[in-house]
C-alpha positions as CSV (number, residue, x, y, z in Angstrom):
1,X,-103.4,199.3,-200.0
2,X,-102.1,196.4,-201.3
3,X,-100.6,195.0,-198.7
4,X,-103.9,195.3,-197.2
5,X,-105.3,193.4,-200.0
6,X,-103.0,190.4,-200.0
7,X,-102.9,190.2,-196.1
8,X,-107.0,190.0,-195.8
9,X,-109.3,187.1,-196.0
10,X,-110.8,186.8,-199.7
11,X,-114.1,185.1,-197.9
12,X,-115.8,188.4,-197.6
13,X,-118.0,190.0,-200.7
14,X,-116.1,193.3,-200.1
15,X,-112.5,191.7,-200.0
16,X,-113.0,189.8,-203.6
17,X,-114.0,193.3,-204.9
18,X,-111.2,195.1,-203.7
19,X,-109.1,191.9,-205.0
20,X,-111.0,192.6,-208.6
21,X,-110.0,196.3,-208.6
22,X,-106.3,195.8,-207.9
23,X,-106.3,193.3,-210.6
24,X,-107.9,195.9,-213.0
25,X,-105.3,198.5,-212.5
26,X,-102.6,196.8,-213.8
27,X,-102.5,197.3,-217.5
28,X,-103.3,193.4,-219.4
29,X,-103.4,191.9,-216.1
30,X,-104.4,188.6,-217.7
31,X,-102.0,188.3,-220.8
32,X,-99.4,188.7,-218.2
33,X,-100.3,186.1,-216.3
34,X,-99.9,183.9,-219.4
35,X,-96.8,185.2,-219.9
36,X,-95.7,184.4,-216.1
37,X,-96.8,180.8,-216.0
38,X,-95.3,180.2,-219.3
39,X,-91.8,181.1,-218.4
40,X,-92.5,178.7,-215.4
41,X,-93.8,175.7,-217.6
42,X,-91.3,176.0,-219.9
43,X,-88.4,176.3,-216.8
44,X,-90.3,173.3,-215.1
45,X,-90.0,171.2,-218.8
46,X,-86.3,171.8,-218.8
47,X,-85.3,171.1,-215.2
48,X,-87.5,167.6,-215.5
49,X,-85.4,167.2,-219.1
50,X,-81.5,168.3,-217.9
51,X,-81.0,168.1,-214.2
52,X,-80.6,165.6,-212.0
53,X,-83.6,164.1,-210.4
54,X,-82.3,165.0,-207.4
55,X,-82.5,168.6,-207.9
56,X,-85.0,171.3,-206.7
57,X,-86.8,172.9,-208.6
58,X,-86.0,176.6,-208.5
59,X,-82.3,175.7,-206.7
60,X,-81.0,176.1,-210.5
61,X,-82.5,178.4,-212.6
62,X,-79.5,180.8,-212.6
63,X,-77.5,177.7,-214.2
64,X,-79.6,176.7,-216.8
65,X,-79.9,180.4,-217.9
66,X,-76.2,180.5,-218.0
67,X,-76.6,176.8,-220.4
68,X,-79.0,178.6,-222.5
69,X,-76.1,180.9,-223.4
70,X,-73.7,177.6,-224.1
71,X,-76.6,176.7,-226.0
72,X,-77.2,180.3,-228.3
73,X,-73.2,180.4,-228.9
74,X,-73.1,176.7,-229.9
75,X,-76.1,176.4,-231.9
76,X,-74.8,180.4,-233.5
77,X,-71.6,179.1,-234.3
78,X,-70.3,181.7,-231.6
79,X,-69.6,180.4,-228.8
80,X,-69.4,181.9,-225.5
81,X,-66.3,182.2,-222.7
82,X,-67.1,183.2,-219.4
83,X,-66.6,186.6,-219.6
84,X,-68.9,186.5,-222.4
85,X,-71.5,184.6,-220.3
86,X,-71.0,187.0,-217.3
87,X,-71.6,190.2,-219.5
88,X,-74.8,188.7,-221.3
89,X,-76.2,187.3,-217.8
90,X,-74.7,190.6,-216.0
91,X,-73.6,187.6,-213.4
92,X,-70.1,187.7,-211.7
93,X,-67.4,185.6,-213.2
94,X,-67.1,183.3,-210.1
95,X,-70.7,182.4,-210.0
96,X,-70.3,182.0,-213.8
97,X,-67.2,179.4,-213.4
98,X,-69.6,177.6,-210.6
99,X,-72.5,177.1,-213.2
100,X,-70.4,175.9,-215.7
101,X,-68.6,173.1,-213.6
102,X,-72.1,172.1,-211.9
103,X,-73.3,171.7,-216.0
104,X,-69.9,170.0,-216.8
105,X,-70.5,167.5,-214.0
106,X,-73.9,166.9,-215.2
107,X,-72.9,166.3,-218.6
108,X,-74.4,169.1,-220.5
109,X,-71.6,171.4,-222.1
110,X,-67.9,170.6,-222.6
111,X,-65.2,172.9,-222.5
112,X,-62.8,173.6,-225.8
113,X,-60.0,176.0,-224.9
114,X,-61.6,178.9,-223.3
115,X,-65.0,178.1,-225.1
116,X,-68.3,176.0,-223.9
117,X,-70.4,174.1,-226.0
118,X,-73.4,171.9,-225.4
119,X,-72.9,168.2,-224.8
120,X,-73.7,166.4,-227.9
121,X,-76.0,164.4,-226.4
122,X,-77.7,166.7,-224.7
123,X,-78.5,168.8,-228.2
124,X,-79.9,165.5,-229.8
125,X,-81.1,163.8,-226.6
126,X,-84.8,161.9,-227.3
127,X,-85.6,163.8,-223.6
128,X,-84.7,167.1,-225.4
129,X,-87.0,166.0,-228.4
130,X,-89.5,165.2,-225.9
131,X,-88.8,168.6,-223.9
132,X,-89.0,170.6,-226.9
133,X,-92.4,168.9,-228.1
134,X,-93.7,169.6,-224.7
135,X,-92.3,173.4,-224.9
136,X,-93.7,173.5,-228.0
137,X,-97.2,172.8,-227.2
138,X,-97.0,175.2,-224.3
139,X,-96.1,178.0,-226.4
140,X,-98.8,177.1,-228.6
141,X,-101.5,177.5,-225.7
142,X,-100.4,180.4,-224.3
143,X,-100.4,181.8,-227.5
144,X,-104.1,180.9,-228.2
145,X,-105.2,182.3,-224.6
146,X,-103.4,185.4,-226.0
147,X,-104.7,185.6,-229.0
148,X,-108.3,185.1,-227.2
149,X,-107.6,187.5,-224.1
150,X,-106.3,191.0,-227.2
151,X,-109.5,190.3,-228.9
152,X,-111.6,190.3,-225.7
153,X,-109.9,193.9,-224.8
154,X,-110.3,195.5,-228.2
């Protein structure tokens, strides 16, 4: 029945309703949807901050989760190896070593020993200020429709 759903026409009075019920059976359909576009805004802010302008969108998500990691061990004062980063990301070592040259080559992280950590200037770039006031304010807005969409349902 879904399938149905997505494959139709919305134009006619009977396939918006049938859009409307699917939408009801799935348990905070809205507050999810929040949630969804948020982790795409704030994947969006960092690509447009960190990668290369000539970079898709979407081509490197995998390697800037795997710089998030550089990023939680640095900023923890526990860095991370690659087989550290392969267990937390449950991503094979190979692909691992692949990210991590790709972000060495765009000057993100730097490589101590067996250890990553971010670039300096990446860390204290004015883009990443600007990147984190953006993600900042995103947050802040999904949190509001959030708040707004619980006290609707209770």
């Amino acid at each position: 029945m879904h399938q149905d759903i997505i494959l139709r026409s919305p134009s006619s009075k009977r396939n918006k309703e049938l859009v409307q019920d699917d939408c009801r059976k799935i348990k905070k359909a809205r507050q999810r949807s929040v949630l969804c576009r948020l982790i795409i805004d704030v994947m969006r802010t960092v690509h447009c901050t960190y990668a290369p302008a000539s970079e898709r969108f979407g081509t490197h998500l995998e390697t800037f989760f795997i710089a998030l990691c550089v990023a939680i061990g640095d900023i923890d004062g526990k860095p991370f190896c690659i087989a550290k980063i392969s267990d937390y990301m449950r991503v094979p070592r190979t692909t691992v070593i692949r990210r991590l040259d790709q972000l060495q080559s765009w000057g993100l992280i730097v490589r101590r020993g067996r250890y990553y950590y971010m670039h300096e200037k990446a860390l204290n770039s004015v883009n990443g200020m600007r990147s984190y006031e953006k993600v900042r304010l995103i947050l802040s807005a999904a949190t509001e429709e959030l708040i707004v969409l619980d006290a609707l349902a209770d």
